[in-house]
C-alpha positions in Angstrom: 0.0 0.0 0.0 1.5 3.4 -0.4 2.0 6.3 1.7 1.2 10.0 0.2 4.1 11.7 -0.9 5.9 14.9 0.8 8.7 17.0 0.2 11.8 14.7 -0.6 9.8 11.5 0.8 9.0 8.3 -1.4 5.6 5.8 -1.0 7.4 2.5 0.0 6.8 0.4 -2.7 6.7 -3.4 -3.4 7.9 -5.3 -6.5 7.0 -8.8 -5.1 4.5 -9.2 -8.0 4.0 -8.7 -11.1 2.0 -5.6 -12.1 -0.6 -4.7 -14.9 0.9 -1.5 -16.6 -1.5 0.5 -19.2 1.0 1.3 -21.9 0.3 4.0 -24.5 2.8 4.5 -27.5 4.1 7.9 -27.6 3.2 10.4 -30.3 5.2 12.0 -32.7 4.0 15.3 -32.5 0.7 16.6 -31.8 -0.5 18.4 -35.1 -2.3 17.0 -38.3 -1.0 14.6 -40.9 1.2 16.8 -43.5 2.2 15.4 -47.1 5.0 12.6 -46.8 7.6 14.3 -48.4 7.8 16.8 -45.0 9.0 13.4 -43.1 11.8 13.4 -45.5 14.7 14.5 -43.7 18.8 14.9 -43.7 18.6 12.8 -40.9 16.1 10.4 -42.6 18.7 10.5 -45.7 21.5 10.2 -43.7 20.2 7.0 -41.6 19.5 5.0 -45.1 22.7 5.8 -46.1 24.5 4.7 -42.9 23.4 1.1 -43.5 23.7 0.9 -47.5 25.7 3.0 -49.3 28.3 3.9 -46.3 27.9 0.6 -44.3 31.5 -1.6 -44.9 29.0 -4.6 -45.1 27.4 -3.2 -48.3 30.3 -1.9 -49.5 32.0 -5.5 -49.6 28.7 -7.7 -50.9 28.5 -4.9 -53.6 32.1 -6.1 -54.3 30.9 -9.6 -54.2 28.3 -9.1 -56.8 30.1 -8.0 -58.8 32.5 -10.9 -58.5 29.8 -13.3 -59.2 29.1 -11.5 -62.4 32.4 -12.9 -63.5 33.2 -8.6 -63.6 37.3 -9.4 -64.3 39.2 -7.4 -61.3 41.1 -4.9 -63.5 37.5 -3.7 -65.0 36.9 -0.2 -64.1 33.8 -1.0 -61.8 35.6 -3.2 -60.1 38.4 -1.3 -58.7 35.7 1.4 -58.0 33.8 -1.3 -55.9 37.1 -3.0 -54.1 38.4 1.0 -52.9 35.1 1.6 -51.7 34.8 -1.5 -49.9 39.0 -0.9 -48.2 37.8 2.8 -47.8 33.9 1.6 -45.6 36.1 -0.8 -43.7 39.1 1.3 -42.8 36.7 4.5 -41.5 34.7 1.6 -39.5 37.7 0.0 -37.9 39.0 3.3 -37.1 35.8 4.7 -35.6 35.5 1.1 -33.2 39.6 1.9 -32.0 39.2 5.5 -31.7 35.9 5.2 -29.2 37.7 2.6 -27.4 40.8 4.9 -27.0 38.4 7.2 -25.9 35.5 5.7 -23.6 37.1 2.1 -22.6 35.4 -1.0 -22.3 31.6 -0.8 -22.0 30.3 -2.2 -18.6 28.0 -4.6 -18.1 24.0 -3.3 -17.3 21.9 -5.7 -15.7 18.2 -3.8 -15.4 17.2 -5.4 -12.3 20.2 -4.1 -10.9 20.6 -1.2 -11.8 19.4 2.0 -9.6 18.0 4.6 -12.3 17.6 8.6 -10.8 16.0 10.5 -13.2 15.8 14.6 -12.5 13.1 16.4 -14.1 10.5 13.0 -15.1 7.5 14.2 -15.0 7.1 15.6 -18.3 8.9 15.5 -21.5 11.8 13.9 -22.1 12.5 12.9 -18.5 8.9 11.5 -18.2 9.4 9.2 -20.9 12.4 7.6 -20.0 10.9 7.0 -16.3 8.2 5.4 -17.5 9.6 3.3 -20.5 11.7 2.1 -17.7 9.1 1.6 -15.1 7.2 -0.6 -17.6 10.5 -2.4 -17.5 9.9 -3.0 -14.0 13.6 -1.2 -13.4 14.7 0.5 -10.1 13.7 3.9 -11.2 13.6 7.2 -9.0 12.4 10.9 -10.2 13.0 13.5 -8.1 10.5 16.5 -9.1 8.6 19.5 -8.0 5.4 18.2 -9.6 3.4 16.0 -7.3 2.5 12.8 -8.8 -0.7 10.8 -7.6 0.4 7.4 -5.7 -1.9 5.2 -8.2 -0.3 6.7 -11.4 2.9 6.5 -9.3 2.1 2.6 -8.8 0.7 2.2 -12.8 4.1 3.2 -13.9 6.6 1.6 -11.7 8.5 4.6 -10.2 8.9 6.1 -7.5 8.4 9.6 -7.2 9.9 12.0 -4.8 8.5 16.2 -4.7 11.9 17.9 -4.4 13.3 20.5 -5.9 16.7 19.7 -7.1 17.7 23.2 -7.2 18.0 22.8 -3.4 20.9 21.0 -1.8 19.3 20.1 0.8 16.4 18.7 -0.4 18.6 16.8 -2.7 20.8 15.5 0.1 17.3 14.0 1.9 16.0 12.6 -1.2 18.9 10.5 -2.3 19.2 9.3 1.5 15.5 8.1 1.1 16.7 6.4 -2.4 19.2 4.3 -1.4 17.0 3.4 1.8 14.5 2.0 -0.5 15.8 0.9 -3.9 19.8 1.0 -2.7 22.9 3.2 -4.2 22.3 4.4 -7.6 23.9 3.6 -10.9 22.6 5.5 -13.1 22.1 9.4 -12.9 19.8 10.8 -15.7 20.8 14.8 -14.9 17.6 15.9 -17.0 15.9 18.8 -15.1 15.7 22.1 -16.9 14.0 25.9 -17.1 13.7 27.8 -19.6 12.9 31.6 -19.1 12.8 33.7 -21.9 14.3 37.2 -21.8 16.9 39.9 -23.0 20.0 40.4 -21.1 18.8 44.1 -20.3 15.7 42.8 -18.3 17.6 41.2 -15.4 19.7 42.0 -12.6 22.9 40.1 -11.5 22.1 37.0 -9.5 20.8 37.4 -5.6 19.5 35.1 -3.5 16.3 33.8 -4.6 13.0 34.8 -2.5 10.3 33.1 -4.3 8.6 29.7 -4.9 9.1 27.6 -8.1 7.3 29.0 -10.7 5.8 27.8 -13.9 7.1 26.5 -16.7 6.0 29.8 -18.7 4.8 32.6 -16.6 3.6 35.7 -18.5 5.5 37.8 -15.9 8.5 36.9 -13.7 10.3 39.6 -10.8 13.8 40.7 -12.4 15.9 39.2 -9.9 14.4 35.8 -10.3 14.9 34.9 -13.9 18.5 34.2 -14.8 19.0 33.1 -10.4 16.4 30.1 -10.8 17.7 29.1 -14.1 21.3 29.0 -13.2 20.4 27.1 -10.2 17.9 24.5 -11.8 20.0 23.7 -15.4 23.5 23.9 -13.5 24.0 24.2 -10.0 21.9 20.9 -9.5 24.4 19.0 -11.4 27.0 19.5 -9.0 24.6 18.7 -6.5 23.2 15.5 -7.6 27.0 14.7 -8.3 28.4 15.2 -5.0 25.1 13.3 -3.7 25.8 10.2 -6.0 29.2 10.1 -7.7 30.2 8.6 -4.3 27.8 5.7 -4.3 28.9 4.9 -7.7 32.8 4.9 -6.5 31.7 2.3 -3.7 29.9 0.1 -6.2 32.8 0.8 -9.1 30.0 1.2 -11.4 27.6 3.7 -12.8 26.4 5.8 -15.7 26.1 9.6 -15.4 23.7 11.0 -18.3 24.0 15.0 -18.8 21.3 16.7 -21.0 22.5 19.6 -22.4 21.4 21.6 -25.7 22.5 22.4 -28.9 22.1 25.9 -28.1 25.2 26.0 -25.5 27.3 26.0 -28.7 25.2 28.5 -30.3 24.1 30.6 -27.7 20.7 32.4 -29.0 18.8 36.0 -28.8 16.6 35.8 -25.4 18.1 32.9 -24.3 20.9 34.2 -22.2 20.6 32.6 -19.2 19.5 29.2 -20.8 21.7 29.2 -23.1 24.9 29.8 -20.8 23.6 27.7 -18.2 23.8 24.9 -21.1 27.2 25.9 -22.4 28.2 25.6 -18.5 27.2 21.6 -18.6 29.4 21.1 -21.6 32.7 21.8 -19.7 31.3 20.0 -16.5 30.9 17.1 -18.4 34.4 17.0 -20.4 35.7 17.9 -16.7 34.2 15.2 -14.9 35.2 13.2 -17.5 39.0 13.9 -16.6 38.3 13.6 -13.1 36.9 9.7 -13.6 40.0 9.0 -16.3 42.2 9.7 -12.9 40.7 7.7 -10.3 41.2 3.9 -10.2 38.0 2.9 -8.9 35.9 4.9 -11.8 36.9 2.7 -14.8 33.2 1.2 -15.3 31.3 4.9 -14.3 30.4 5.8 -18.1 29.4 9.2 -19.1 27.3 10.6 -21.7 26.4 13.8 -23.2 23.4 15.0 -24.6 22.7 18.1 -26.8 19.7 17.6 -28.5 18.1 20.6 -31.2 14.3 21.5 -30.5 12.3 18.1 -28.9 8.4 18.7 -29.4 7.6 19.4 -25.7 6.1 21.9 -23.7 9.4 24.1 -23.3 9.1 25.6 -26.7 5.9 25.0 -27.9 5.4 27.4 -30.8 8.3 27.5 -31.7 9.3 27.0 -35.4 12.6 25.7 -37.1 14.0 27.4 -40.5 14.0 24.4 -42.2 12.0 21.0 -41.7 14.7 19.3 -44.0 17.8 20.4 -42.1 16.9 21.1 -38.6 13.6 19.0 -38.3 11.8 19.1 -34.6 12.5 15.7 -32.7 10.5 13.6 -31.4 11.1 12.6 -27.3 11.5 9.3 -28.3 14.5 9.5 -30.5 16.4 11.1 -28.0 15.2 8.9 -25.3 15.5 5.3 -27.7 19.3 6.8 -28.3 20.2 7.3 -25.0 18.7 4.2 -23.5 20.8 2.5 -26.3 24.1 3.6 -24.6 22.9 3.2 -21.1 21.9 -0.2 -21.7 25.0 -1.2 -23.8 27.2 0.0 -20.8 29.2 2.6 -23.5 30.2 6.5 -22.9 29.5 8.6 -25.8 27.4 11.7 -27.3 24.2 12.1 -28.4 23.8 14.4 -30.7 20.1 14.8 -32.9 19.6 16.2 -35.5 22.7 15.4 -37.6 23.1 19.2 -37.9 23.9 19.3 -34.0 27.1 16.8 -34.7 28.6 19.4 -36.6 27.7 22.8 -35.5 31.0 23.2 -34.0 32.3 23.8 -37.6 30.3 27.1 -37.6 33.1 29.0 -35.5 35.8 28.1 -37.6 33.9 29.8 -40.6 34.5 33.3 -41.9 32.8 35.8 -39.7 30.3 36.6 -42.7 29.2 33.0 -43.0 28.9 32.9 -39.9 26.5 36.2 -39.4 24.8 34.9 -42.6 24.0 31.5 -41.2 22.6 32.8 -38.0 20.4 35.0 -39.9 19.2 32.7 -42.2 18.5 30.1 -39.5 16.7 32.4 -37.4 18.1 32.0 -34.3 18.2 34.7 -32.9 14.9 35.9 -34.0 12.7 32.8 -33.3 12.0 33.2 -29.5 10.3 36.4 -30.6 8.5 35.2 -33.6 7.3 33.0 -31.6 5.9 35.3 -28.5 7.7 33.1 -25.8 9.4 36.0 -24.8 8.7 37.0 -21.1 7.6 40.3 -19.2 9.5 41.4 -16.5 8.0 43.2 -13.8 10.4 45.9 -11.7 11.0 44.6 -7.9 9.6 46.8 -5.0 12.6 48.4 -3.1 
């Protein structure tokens, strides 16, 4: 039977039997059917490709083929085939060395023993990894500020704890009540995130924050709370939750650390300031914790990954529209969430990186300045927020 939830608590929950879960697929998008030829993506092009044309495996039945066409091995075709084949093989041989010089051995994942803590899964992205592994029947703990109902909590398999990880304390309290009823966690999904919308000019510097959580998009915010809670919810809590579980994962010599970051911490974006550095922030904690595990012993099997997906179809930019459907198409939750489950699961470090477009944009700042200012206006990203009325009012604290 389970207990209500409060602050930083969890209902005590039993996995002795088997449990009926009510499973709905997850949409796409919600909007109306459109012609086929706007699902036709780079990414959709690039995918194909990946395993035909530019899979070694192709390359060398293509050769094959060939072969069994009695095509003599001096004819033209031929040696086109054959240097393909040597060229497939030789960038897929090097890829498999140069991730292993990189990330190590993968580790072995075992679900059912495995402790998952996911931050922010309630909603979006975060809510569908907790539940596709609560239907799983995983170990899986959300720490939230959004209540969740003790029967929905029981449908899905997770447990839920109301705490906001922007506070050290009540992060300190929840993972104590984790490992007191699931045990030390292995897996740390850092997923939580804010977005506020707003110019540089229509903030202060950070203070000490004097008001509740607020929501998701509120039509007005006070000045000195915008870029303070943001900071605190996208960042600081990474440290936090860090310094809360890194140590259990040293005791088990184990562990997977996810970070979700965003494409738009190597971009950086028009009224996006303080999301937008508070992302960039995550990408040097991540290649610095990355150096701190390469130099302790015990931290060979903690894997890490990194996460900077382009514009998901959730809640936190609803509205807003991409330049181009083709080359920067919205993504869907679920191929975020099916890639990083993917690398969790296989035990391996690595990136994640969707749309293709987001594996690349690092190229931008070694461009001409021109192409560069031409590229940002033509993508519209600095102007989009606008367009799309997301950004917020600021209302002038009372001295």
């Amino acid at each position: 039977m389970l207990r209500p939830t409060t602050a930083c608590s969890s209902p005590a929950m039993s996995h002795e039997k088997l449990r009926e879960v009510p499973v709905s697929l997850p949409r796409t998008f919600d909007r109306p059917d459109e012609p086929w030829y706007r699902y036709v993506t780079i990414d959709l092009i690039w995918y194909v490709l990946g395993y035909t044309l530019f899979h070694p495996w192709v390359a060398c039945i293509v050769v094959l083929c060939l072969r069994a066409q009695y095509t003599p091995w001096h004819a033209l075709e031929m040696r086109i085939a054959i240097a393909w084949a040597m060229l497939m093989c030789i960038i897929g041989i090097f890829n498999i060395f140069s991730d292993r010089i990189a990330y190590g051995r993968p580790r072995e994942v075992r679900l059912d023993d495995e402790v998952i803590v996911i931050t922010g899964g309630v909603r979006g992205l975060g809510g569908l990894l907790a539940e596709t592994y609560g239907m799983r029947s995983a170990n899986v703990a959300v720490l939230d500020t959004t209540k969740v109902d003790d029967d929905e909590a029981e449908d899905k398999g997770v447990l839920y704890y109301q705490c906001d990880v922007s506070d050290e304390k009540q992060v300190e309290a929840a993972v104590a009540k984790i490992v007191e009823h699931l045990g030390p966690p292995t897996i740390l999904i850092n997923n939580a995130g804010i977005v506020r919308p707003a110019s540089i000019l229509d903030s202060t510097a950070a203070q000490v924050d004097q008001y509740a959580m607020l929501p998701t998009h509120p039509t007005e915010l006070p000045k000195s709370d915008i870029h303070d809670r943001t900071f605190r919810t996208n960042t600081l809590s990474h440290f936090t939750l860090l310094r809360a579980i890194l140590p259990h994962m040293l005791r088990e010599r184990r562990g997977t650390i996810v970070t979700i970051s965003s494409v738009l911490g190597r971009l950086g974006a028009a009224n996006l300031s303080s999301y937008t550095a508070s992302k960039a922030a995550l990408l040097a904690l991540h290649a610095s914790l990355r150096a701190e595990l390469a130099a302790i012993p015990d931290a060979q099997d903690i894997k890490t990954i990194l996460v900077t997906p382009g514009q998901m179809g959730t809640d936190m930019f609803h509205g807003l529209k991409t330049p181009s459907n083709f080359f920067a198409p919205i993504l869907s939750p679920a191929e975020v969430a099916k890639s990083i489950m993917g690398l969790i699961e296989r035990g391996e470090s690595g990136q994640v990186a969707l749309p293709l477009y987001s594996r690349y944009v690092e190229v931008l700042g070694t461009l001409p300045v021109g192409v560069q200012a031409l590229t940002r206006r033509w993508s519209g990203v600095d102007t989009a927020i606008t367009d799309a009325g997301l950004v917020q009012k600021v209302v002038k604290e009372e001295k």
